[in-house]
C-alpha positions, 0 to 999 in steps of 0.5 A, a space after each residue: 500500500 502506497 501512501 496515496 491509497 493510505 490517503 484514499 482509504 482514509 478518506 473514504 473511511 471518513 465520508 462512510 462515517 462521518 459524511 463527506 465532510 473532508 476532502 482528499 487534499 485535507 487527508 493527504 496533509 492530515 496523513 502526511 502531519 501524522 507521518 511527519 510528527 513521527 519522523 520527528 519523535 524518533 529524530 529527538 530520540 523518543 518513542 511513539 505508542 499508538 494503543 492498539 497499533 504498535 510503538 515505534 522506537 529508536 533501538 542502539 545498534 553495537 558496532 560490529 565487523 562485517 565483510 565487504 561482499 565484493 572483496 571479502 574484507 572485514 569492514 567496521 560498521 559503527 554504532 548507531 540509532 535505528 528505528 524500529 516497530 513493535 506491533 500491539 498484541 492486538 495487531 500481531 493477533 489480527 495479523 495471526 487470524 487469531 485471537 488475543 488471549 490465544 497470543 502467549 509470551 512464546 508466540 510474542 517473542 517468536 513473531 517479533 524476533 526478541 
């Protein structure tokens, strides 16, 4: 899904609900301010939680060696922030086909790769 069809399901979402009362242009600035307030969040090192959803987070990566693909030379990656989603249990049980209280710790650690 691209951002545009992001905008066009939100917009007919809207109108479904609450009429037409909101135009496309004003959910693509709506959509594109809440994408924005997240790049901004995890810029300034800080966690963002959408109940229901996930959390976004910024997670420390060691420095590591690893090897240039061509040559086969060890290369030194340094340390650094990257990004990172955690889905809601919610989430991840609709994603399974499943539902909530079938989701164990196990099964969280598994999907997630902690």
């Amino acid at each position: 899904m691209t951002k545009a069809d992001l905008v066009e399901r939100v917009t007919a979402q809207i109108s479904r609900t609450a009429g037409p009362m909101i135009s496309k242009k004003d959910c693509a600035r709506v959509v594109d301010a809440f994408l924005e307030s997240i790049k901004e969040a995890l810029q300034g090192q800080k966690n963002i939680e959408v109940r229901g959803f996930g959390t976004f987070k910024i997670r420390h990566r060691k420095t590591r060696m690893a090897r240039n693909p061509r040559t086969g030379s060890p290369v030194e990656v340094s340390a650094r922030p990257v990004p990172v989603f955690k889905p809601s249990k919610e989430l991840r049980a609709m994603v399974a086909g499943v539902d909530i209280s079938e989701l164990e710790d196990d099964d969280v650690e598994e999907m997630t790769g902690a």
